[in-house]
C-alpha positions as CSV (number, residue, x, y, z in Angstrom):
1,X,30.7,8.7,-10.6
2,X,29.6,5.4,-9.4
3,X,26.7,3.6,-9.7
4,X,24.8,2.7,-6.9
5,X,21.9,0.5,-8.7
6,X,23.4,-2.8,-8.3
7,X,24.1,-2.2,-4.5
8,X,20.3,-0.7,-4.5
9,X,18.9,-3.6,-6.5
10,X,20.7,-6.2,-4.5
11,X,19.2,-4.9,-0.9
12,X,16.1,-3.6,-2.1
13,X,15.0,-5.9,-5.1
14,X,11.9,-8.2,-5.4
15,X,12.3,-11.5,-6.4
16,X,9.5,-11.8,-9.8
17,X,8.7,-15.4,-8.0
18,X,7.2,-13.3,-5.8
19,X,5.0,-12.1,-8.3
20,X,3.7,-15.8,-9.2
21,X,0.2,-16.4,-8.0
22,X,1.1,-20.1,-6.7
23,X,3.7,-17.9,-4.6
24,X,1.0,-15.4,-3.4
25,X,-1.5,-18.6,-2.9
26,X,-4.2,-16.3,-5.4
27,X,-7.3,-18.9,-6.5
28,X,-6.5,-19.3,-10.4
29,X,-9.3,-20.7,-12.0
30,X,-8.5,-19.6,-15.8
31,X,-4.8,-20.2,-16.3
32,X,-4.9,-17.5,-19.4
33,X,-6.3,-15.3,-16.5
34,X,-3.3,-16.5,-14.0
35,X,-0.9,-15.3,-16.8
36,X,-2.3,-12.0,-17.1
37,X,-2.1,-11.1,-13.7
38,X,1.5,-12.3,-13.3
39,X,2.8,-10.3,-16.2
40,X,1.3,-7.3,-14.4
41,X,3.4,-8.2,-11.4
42,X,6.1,-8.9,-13.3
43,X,5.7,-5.7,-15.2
44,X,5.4,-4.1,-11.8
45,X,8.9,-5.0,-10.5
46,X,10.5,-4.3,-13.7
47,X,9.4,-0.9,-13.2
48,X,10.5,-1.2,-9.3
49,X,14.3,-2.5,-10.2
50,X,14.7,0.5,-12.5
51,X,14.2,3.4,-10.4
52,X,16.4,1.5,-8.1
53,X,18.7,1.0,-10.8
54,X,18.7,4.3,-13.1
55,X,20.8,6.6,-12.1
56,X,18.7,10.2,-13.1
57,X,15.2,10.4,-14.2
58,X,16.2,11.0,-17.8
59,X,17.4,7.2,-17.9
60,X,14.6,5.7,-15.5
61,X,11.8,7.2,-17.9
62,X,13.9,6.3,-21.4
63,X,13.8,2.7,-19.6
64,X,10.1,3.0,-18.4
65,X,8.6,4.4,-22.0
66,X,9.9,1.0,-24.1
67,X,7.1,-1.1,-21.9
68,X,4.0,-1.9,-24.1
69,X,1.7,0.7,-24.1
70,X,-1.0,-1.6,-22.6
71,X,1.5,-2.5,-19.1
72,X,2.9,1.4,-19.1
73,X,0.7,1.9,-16.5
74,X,2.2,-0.7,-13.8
75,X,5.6,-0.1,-15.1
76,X,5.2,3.6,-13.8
77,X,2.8,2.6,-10.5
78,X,6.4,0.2,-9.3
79,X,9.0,2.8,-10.4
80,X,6.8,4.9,-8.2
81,X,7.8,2.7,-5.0
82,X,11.5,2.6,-5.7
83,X,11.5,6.3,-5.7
84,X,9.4,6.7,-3.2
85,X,11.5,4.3,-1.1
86,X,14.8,5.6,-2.2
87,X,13.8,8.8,-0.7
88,X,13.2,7.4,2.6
89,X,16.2,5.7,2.9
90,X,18.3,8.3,1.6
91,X,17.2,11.5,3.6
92,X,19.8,13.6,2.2
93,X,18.1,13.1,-1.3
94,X,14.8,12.6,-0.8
95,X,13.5,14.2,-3.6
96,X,13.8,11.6,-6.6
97,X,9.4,10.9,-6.5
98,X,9.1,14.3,-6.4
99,X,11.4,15.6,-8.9
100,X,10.6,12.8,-11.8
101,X,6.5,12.9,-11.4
102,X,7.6,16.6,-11.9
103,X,9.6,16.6,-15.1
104,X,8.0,13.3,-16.8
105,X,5.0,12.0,-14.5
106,X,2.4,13.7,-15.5
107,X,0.8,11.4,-17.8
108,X,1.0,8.5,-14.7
109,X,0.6,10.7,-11.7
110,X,-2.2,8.5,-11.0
111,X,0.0,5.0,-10.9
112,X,3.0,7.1,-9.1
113,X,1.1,8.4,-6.4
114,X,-0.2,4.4,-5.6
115,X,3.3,3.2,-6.2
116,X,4.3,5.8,-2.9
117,X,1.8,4.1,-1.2
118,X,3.6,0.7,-1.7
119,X,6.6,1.9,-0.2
120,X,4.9,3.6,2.8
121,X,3.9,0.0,3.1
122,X,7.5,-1.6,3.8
123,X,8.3,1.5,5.8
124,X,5.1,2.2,7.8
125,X,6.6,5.2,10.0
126,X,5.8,8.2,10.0
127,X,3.2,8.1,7.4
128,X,1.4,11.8,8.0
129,X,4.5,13.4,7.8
130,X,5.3,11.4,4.3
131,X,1.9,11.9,2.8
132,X,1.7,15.6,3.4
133,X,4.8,16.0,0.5
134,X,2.3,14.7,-2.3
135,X,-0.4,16.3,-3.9
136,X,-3.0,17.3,-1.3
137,X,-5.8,15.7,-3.7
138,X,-4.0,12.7,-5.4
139,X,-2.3,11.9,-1.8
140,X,-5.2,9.2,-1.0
141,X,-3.8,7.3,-3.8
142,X,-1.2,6.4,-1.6
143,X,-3.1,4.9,1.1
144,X,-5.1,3.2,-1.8
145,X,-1.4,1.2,-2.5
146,X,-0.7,0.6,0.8
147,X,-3.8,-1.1,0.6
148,X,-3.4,-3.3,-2.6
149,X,-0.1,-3.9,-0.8
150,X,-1.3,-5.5,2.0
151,X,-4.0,-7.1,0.4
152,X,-1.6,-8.6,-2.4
153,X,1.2,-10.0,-0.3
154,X,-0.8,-10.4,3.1
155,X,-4.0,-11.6,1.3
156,X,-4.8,-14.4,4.9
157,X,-4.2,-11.5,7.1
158,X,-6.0,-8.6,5.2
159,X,-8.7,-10.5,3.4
160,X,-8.9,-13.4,5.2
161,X,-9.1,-12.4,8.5
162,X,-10.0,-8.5,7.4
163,X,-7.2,-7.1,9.3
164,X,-6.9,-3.1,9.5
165,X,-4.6,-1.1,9.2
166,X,-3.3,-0.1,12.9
167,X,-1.2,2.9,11.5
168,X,-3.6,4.3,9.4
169,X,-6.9,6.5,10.8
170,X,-9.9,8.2,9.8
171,X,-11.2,8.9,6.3
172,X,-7.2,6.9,5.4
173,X,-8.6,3.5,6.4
174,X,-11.3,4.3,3.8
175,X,-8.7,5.1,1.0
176,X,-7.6,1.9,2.1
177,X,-10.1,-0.1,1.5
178,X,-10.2,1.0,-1.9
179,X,-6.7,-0.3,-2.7
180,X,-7.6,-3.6,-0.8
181,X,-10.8,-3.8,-3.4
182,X,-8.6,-3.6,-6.1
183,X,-6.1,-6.5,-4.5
184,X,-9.6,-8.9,-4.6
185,X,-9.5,-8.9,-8.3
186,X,-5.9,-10.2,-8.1
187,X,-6.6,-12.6,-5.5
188,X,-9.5,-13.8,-6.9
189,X,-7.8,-14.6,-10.2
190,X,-9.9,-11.9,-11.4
191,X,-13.1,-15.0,-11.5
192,X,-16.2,-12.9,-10.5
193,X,-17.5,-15.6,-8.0
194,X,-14.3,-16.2,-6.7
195,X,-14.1,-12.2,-6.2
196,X,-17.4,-11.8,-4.9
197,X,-16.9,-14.6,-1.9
198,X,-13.7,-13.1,-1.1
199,X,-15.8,-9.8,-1.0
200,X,-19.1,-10.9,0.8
201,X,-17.5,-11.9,3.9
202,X,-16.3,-8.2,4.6
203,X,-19.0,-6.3,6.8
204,X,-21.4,-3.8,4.6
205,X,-19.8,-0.6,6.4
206,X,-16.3,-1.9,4.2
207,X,-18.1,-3.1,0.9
208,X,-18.8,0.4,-1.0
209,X,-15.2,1.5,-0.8
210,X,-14.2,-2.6,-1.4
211,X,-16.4,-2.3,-4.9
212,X,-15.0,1.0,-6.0
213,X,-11.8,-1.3,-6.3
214,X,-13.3,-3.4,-8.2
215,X,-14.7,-1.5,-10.3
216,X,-11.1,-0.1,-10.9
217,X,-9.2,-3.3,-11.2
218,X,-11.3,-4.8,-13.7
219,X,-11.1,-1.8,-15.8
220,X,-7.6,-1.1,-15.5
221,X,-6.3,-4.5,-15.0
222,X,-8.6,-6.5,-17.3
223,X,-9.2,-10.1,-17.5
224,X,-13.3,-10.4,-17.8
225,X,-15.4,-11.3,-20.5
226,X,-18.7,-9.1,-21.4
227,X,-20.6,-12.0,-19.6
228,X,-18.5,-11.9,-16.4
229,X,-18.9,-8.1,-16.2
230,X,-22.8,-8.3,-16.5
231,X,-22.0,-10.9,-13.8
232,X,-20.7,-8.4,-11.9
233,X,-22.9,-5.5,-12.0
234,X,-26.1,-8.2,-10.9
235,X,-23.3,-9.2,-8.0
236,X,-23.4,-5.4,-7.0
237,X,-26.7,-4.9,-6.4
238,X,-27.0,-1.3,-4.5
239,X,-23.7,-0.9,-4.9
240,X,-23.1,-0.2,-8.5
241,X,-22.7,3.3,-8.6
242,X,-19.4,2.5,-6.4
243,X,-18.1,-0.2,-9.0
244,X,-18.5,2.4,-12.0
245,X,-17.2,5.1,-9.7
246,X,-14.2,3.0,-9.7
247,X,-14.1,2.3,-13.5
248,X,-14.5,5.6,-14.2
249,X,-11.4,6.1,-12.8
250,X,-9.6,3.6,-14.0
251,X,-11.1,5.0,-17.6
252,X,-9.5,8.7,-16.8
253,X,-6.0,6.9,-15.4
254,X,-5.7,5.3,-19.0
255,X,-7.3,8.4,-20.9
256,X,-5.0,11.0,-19.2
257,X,-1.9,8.7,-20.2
258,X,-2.9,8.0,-23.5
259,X,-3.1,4.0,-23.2
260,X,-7.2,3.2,-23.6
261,X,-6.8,-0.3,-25.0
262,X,-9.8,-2.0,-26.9
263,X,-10.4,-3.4,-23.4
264,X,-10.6,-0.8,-21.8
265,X,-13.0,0.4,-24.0
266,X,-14.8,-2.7,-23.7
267,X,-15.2,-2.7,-20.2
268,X,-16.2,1.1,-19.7
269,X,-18.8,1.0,-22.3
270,X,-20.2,-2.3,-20.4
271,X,-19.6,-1.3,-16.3
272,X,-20.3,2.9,-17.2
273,X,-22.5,2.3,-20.1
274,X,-20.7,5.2,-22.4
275,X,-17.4,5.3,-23.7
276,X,-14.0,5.7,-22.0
277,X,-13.9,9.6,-23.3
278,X,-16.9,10.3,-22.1
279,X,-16.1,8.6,-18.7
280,X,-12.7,10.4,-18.4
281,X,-14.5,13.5,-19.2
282,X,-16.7,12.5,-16.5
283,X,-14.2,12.6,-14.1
284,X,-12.9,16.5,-15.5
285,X,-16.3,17.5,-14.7
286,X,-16.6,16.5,-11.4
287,X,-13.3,18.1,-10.3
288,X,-14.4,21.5,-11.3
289,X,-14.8,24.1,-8.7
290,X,-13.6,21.1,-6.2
291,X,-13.5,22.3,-2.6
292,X,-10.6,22.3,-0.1
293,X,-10.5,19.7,2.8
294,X,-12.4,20.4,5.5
295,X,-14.4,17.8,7.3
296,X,-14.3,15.4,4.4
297,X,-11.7,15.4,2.0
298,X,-11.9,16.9,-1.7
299,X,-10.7,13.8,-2.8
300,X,-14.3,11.9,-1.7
301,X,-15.7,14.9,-2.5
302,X,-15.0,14.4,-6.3
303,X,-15.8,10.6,-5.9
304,X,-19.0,11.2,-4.7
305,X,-19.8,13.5,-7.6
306,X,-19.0,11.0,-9.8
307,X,-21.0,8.2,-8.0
308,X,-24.3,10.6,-8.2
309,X,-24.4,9.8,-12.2
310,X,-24.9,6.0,-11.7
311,X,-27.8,6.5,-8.9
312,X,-27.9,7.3,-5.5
């Protein structure tokens, strides 16, 4: 049988200059800081070019699972988009994001279900119909890529500007705006003052959801010192129980794949004051006895519950 990934890779692949932050135009203050973020990236399309290059899921998670433990994470978040956007291009298999967060996703379902959302972002049609195949809870995450996505490759239009999301609608634009959040720390150069002025100039009704990112992307993406995240937390005022709300999660996205770094640990203990267990277990909690959507979806439901234990 032939292979298809070169043909795949050769319409569908992502240049890693694309990756570079003097490509994307981020503010780099720290270069050591510039570097990390651009490995992620890079880490990110490795992990895009094999899903469009494997040719079953056995070989795309053997070529996922020799990453570092510490990048796992964004390997699995891009081979999420090359699934995800192999499956809309080929409608007569359109199954592959499915069937692999099935048989080895589990530990990433987290990352995979944001990796959709990048792809729903170079194919924005049809998006109800799309989300509705993933996981009625986790199917936010999604919208939470599309919004990194936008925010990471059309950071004047989406930051800048604070462009929204025509094709996205009601609690979706909120989901959003938590992936956008997470885009400031790259844009920033994950500098807390460049972070917060990118942040500030978004109207209050955006900024809880825009800090929940945050709080996620400095957590799960590192980069800050002990004295930038105290920084941080006196940056977020009233809205700190949104910037742990988003740690926390980042904490239980590392936990439930078994990749807490010292840094992560680090950063918990600092933005949640307790340890990254404790935080994932946090998050257990809180999904227990979780409601089905009705006006407001499950999935804010269980943020909200989280936010209550860092104040009102």
């Amino acid at each position: 049988m032939p292979s298809f990934g070169p043909i795949r890779k050769k319409f569908f692949g992502i240049s890693e200059e694309e990756t570079t932050c003097r490509k994307r135009g981020f503010t780099i203050t720290d270069p050591v800081k510039g570097e990390r973020l651009e490995t992620i990236g890079k880490t990110f399309v490795k992990g895009y070019h094999a899903a469009l290059w494997c040719s079953s899921p056995d070989a795309l998670y053997g070529e996922l699972e020799k990453e570092s433990p510490e990048l796992r994470g964004f390997i699995y978040e891009g081979a999420g988009m090359g699934l995800a956007l192999l499956d809309y291009f080929t409608p007569w298999n359109r199954h592959r994001h499915a069937r692999f967060l099935r048989q080895y996703g589990s530990p990433h379902i987290y990352m995979l279900h944001v990796g959709y959302g990048w792809a729903l972002a170079r194919t924005p049609w049809r998006i109800s119909r799309r989300i509705d195949r993933l996981d009625p809870l986790l199917r936010w995450l999604a919208f939470d890529g599309y919004g990194f996505h936008q925010g990471y490759f059309k950071w004047p239009a989406y930051i800048a500007k604070q462009k929204e999301p025509r094709e996205i609608h009601d609690y979706g634009r909120r989901a959003f705006d938590q992936g956008l959040g997470r885009s400031l720390w790259f844009v920033g150069g994950a500098d807390v003052p460049n972070v917060i002025k990118l942040l500030k100039k978004f109207p209050a009704g955006r900024q809880g959801d825009l800090w929940s990112g945050i709080g996620l992307a400095c957590t799960y993406a590192g980069g800050a010192d002990p004295a930038e995240l105290a920084a941080l937390i006196d940056h977020a005022g009233e809205y700190y129980p949104m910037l742990a709300k988003g740690s926390v999660f980042a904490a239980k996205a590392r936990q439930r794949a078994g990749i807490v770094s010292q840094e992560t640990e680090t950063v918990t203990q600092i933005i949640c004051k307790q340890t990254t267990e404790k935080a994932a277990a946090l998050s257990d909690e809180s999904l227990q006895d979780l409601p089905d959507d009705g006006t407001e979806p499950a999935w804010e439901i269980w943020r909200r519950r989280i936010q209550s234990h860092f104040g009102s």
